[in-house]
C-alpha positions in Angstrom: 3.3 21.4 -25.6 3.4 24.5 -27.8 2.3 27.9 -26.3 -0.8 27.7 -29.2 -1.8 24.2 -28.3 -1.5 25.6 -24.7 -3.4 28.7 -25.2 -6.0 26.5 -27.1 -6.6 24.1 -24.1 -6.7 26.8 -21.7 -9.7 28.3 -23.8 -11.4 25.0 -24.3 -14.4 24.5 -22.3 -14.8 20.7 -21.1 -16.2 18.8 -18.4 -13.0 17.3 -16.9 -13.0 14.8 -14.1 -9.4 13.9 -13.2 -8.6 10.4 -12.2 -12.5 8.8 -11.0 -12.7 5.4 -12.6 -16.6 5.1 -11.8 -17.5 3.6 -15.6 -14.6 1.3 -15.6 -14.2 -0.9 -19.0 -13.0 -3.7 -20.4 -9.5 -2.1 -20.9 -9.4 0.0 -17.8 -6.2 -1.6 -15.6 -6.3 1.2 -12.6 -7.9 2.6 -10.3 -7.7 4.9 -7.4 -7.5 4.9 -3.6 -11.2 4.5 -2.0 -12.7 7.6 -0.5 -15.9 9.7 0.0 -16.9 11.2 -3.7 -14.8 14.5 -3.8 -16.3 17.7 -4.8 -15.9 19.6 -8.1 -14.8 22.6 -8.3 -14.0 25.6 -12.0 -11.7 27.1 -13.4 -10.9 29.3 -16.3 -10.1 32.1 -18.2 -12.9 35.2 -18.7 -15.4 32.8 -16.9 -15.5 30.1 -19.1 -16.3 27.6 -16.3 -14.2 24.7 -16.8 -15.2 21.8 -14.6 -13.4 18.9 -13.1 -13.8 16.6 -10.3 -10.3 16.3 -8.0 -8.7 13.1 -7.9 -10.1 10.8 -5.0 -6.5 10.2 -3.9 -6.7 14.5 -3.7 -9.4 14.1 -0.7 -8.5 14.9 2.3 -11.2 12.3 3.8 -8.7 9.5 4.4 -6.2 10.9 6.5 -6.9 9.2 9.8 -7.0 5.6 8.2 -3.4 6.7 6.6 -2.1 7.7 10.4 -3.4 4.0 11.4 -1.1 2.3 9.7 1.4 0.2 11.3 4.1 2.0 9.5 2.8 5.5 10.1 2.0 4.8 13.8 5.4 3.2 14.8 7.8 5.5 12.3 6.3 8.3 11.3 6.1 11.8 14.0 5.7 15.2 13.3 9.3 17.0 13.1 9.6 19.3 15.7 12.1 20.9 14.0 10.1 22.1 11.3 7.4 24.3 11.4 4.3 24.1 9.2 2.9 27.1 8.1 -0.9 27.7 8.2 -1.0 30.0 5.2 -0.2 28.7 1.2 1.8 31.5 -0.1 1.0 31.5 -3.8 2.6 32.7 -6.6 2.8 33.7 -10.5 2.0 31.6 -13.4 5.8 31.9 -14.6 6.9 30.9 -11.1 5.4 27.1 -11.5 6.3 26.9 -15.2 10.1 27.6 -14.0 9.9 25.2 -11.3 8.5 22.7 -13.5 11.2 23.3 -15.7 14.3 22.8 -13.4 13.1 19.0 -12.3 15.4 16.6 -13.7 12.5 14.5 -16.1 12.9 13.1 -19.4 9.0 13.7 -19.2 7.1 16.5 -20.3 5.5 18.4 -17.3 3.4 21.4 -19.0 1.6 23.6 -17.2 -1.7 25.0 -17.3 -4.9 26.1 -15.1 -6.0 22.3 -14.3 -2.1 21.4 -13.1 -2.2 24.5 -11.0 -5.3 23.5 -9.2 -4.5 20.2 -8.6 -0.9 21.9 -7.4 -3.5 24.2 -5.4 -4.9 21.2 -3.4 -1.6 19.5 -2.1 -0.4 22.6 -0.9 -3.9 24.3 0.4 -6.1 21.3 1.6 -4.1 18.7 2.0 -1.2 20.0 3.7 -1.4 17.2 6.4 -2.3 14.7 4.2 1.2 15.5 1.9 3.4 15.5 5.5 2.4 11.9 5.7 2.9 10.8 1.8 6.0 13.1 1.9 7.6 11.3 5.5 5.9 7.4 4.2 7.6 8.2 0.7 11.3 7.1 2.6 9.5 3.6 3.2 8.2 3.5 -0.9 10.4 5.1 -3.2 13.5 3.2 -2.8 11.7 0.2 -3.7 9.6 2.3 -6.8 13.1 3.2 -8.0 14.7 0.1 -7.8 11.7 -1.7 -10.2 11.9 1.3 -12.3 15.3 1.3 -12.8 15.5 -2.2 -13.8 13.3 -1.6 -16.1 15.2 1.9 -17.3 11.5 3.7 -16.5 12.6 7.1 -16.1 12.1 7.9 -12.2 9.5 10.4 -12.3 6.9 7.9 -12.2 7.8 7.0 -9.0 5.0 9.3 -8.2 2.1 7.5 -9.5 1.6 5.4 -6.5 1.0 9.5 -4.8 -2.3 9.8 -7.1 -3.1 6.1 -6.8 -3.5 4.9 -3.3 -1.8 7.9 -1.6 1.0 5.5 -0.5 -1.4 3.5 0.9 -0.3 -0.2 0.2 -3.7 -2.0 1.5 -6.1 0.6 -0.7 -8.5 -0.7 -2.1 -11.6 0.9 -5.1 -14.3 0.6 -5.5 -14.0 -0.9 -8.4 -11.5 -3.5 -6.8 -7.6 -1.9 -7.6 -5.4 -3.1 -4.9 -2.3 -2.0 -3.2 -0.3 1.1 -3.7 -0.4 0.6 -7.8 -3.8 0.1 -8.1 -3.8 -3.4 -9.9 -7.1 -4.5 -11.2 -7.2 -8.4 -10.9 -6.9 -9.1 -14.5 -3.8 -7.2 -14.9 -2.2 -8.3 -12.2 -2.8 -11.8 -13.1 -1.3 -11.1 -16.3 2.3 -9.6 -15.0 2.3 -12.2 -12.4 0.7 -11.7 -9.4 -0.8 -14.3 -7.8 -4.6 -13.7 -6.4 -6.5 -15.9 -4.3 -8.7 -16.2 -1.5 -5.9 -16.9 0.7 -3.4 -13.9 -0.7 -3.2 -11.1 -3.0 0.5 -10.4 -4.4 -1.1 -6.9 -5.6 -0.6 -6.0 -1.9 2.8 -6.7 -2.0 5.0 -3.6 -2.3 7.9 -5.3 -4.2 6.2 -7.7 -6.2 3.4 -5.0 -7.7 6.3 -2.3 -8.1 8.0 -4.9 -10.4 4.8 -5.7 -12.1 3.7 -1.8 -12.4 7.5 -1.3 -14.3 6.7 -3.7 -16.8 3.3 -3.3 -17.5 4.7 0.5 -17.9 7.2 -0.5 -20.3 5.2 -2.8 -22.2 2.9 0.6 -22.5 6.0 2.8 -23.6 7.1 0.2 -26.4 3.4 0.7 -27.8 3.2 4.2 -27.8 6.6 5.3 -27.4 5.3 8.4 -25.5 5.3 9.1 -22.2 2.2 11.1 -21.6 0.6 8.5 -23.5 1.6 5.7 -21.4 0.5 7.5 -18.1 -3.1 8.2 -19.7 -2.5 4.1 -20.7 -2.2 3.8 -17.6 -5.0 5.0 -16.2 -7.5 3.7 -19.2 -6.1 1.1 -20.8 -4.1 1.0 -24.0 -7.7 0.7 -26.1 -9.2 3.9 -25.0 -6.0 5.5 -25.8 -6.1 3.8 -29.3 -9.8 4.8 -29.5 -8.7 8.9 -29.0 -5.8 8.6 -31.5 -7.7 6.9 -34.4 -10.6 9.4 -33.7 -8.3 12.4 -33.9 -7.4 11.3 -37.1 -4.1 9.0 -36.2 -2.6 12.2 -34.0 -0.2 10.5 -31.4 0.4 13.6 -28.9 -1.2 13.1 -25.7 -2.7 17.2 -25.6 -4.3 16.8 -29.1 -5.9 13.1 -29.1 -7.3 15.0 -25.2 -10.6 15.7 -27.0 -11.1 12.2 -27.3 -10.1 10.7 -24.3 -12.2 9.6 -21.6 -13.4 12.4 -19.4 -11.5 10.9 -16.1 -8.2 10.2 -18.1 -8.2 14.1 -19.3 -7.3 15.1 -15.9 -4.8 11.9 -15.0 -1.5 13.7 -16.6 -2.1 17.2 -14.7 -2.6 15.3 -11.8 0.6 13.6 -12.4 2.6 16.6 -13.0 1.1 18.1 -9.9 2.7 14.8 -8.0 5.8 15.9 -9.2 5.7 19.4 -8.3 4.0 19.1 -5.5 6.7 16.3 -4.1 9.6 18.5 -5.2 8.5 22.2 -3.7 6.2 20.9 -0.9 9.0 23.2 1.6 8.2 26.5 -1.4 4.6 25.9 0.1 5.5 25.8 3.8 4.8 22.5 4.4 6.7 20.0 6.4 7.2 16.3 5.6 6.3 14.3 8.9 9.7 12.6 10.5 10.8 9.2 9.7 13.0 6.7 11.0 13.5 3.6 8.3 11.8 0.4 9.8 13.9 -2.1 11.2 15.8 -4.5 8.8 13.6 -7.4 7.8 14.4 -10.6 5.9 12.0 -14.0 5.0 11.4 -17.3 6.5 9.7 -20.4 4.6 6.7 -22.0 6.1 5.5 -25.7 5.2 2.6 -25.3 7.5 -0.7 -23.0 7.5 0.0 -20.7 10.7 -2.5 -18.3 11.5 -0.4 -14.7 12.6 -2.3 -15.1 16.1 -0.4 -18.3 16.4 3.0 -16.6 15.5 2.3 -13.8 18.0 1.7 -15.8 20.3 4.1 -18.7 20.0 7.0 -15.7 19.5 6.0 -13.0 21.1 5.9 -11.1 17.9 3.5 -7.9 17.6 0.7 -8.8 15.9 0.2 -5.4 14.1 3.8 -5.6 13.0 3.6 -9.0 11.3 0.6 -7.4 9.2 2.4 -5.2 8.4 4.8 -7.1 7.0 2.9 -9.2 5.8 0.4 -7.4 3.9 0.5 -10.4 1.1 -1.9 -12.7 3.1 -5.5 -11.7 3.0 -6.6 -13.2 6.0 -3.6 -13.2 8.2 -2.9 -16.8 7.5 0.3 -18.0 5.7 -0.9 -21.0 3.7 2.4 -23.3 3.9 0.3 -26.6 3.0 0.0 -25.8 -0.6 4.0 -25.2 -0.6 6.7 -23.4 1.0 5.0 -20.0 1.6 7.4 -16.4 2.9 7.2 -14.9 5.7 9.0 -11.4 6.4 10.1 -11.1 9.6 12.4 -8.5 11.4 16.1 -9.6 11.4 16.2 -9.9 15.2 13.2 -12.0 15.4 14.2 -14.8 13.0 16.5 -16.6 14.8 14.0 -16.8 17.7 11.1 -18.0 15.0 13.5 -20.8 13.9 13.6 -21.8 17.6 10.2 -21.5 18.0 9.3 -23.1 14.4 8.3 -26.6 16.0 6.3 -24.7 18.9 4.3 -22.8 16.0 3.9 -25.8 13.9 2.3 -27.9 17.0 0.1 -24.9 17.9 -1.2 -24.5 14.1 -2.0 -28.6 13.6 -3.5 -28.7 17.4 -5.9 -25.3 16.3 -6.2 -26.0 12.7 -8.4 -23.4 10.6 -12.1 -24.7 10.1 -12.6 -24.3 6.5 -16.1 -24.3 6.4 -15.8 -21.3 8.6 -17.2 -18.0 6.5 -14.4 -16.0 6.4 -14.2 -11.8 6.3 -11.6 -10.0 5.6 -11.2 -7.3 8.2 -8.8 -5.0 10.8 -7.9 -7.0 13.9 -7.4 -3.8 16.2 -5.6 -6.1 18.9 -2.0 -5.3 19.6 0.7 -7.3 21.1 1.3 -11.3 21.8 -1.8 -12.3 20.4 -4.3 -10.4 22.8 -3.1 -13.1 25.6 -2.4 -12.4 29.1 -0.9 -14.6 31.8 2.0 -17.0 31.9 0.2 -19.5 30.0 -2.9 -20.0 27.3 -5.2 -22.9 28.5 -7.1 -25.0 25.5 -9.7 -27.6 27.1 -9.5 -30.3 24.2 -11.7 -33.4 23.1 -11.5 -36.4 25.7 -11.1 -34.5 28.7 -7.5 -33.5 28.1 -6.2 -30.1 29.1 -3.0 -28.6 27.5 -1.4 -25.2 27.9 1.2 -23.1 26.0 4.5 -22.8 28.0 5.6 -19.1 27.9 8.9 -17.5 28.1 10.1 -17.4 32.3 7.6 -20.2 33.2 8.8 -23.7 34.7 7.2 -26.7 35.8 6.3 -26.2 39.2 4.7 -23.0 38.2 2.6 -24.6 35.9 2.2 -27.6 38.1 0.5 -25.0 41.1 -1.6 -23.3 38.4 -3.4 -26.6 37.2 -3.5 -28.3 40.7 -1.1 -30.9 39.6 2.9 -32.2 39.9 5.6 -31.9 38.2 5.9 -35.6 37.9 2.7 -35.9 36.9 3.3 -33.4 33.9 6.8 -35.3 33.0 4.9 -38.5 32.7 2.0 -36.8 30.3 4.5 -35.4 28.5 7.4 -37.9 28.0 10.0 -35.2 29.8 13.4 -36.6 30.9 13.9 -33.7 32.8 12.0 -30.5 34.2 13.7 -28.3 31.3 10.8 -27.0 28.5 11.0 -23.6 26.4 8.7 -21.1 25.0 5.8 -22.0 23.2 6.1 -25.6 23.6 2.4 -27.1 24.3 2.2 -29.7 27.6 -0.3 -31.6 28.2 -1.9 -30.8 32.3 -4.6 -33.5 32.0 
């Protein structure tokens, strides 16, 4: 960007509204992290009263929701060894343009009054809302640079997901953009991700980080410029077809700006702001939030539609945690009857699944899913082995017969007392040739 075309842009009076899909068209791919409205605010030089809207992802209204995550709550703490300071210390113009600068980008990051006041909101405002993104980012950005560097996507755009979904990977807008890129339904659809009612592969933070680097790429071999491809991103490739033939066929993302849509105008500053604001967050006093890397996980295959209640409570697996996990499946069911279907599990909890798989597959076809049930998507607030206390679950059955779930330190005799039977008695209903029985295995008490 030249210092005239800079000094031109600066003087410029337009409406901007950074990054707030309301209108979205045909060709608009992305959208951003649902939140309250956010409020507008001016800027300018000589009072000239430039106006833009914040990004949605910039509100600060969210923050609680982002601490409730399974991730944030279990591996996320505030680092006592750090403190955050309560006042933004703030500094010249030529200060941010030489930061900006030093960052090792093959992408242009100008600066100018709109980049300093989205830069002005990470570091004022959303001080606590950056310590999360900046302690969750050790969870995301290996796998955003992994996709990205399959691909040979330069690295900086790693930070789109941070003006997306705010490394949230269940957000969901208004308009319906999922997961921490922000795929609308048709896009994903077309770089592979699999949507139905039963799961959403937009969710998924491998699978859309894969998809995001191609549809990325595909938008650089278009344009072949990278500021173009983030506005692409944020429009669609038509709008940004749309500004360059009405500029008169100019292909430089701060001269076709006229003509773009008012909420893309804003998308690159905020995107430059990501990367400053994710580079000189400690400049600004600000301290990322502490974070020990989840434990190791790897992926099971189901033949069988298993409810995550059931697998809770079959393996004594936190509920939350498989969420988590899981995020995939849109109503915390893994639909193995339409084909082998993953599950990610921790590493220390498979071998005790693949112990259990017969338990969990006896449980699911004894409490099959009524499909004429109406279902709703919503959070299941219950933590633990399925919400179940006591040695063992009781289901009263059709035809007067009474089974139970065995669980882990329970025997026969135990169970015998409890459901004024014998032991005999159960090793008859139950075909037993001796008194041993394991975890999760059903038996039948009457």
């Amino acid at each position: 960007m030249t210092n005239n075309l800079r000094n031109k842009m600066k003087k410029r009076i337009l409406p901007l509204i950074v990054l707030l899909p309301l209108s979205l068209s045909a060709q608009t791919e992305f959208a951003d992290i649902m939140v309250a409205p956010t409020d507008t605010v001016e800027v300018g030089m000589a009072g000239s009263g430039e106006q833009f809207d914040f990004p949605e992802a910039l509100a600060d209204s969210n923050i609680d929701s982002l601490m409730n995550l399974y991730l944030a709550k279990t591996y996320l703490t505030a680092d006592n060894d750090c403190e955050m300071s309560a006042v933004n210390p703030t500094y010249d113009d030529k200060v941010y343009i030489e930061r900006l600068k030093r960052l090792p980008t093959v992408m242009e990051l100008p600066y100018n009054e709109v980049v300093r006041s989205c830069i002005d909101r990470y570091m004022v405002r959303l001080r606590r809302k950056l310590s999360y993104i900046l302690g969750a980012a050790n969870f995301y950005m290996p796998i955003f640079e992994q996709a990205l560097d399959i691909y040979q996507l330069p690295l900086e755009l790693k930070y789109l997901p941070v003006i997306e979904s705010a490394l949230d990977p269940v957000a969901v807008s208004r308009a319906g953009a999922t997961g921490l890129w922000q795929f609308m339904l048709t896009t994903g659809k077309a770089y592979g991700l699999e949507v139905n009612s039963m799961s959403d592969d937009r969710r998924d933070p491998v699978k859309s980080s894969m998809a995001a680097a191609r549809y990325l790429s595909d938008l650089y071999k278009l344009f072949g410029d990278w500021n173009l491809v983030i506005a692409a991103y944020n429009c669609g490739p038509e709008n940004i077809n749309r500004a360059i033939r009405r500029s008169g066929g100019k292909r430089d993302y701060w001269e076709i700006y006229p003509y773009l849509p008012k909420e893309t105008r804003g998308y690159v500053p905020a995107f430059i702001a990501a990367n400053y604001a994710m580079n000189y967050y400690s400049e600004h006093g600000i301290c990322p939030m502490a974070s020990t890397l989840p434990v190791k996980t790897d992926t099971v295959m189901l033949n069988c539609e298993v409810s995550f209640e059931q697998l809770a409570e079959v393996c004594h697996i936190d509920l939350d945690m498989i969420r988590s996990l899981n995020p995939v499946y849109r109503r915390s069911i893994v639909p193995g009857l339409a084909g082998p279907a993953p599950l990610r599990l921790p590493v220390n909890e498979v071998a005790h699944f693949i112990e259990m798989e017969d338990s969990v597959y006896a449980l699911a076809n004894q409490q099959p899913r009524k499909r004429t049930e109406v279902e709703i998507e919503k959070p299941d607030n219950r933590k633990g082995k399925g919400g179940q206390k006591g040695n063992a679950r009781t289901n009263q059955q059709s035809g007067g017969e009474k089974w139970v779930t065995v669980r882990r330190g329970d025997n026969l005799g135990a169970i015998a007392k409890r459901n004024h039977t014998t032991v005999k008695k159960l090793k008859e209903l139950n075909g037993l040739p001796n008194d041993k029985i394991r975890a999760g295995k059903k038996l039948r008490v009457k």
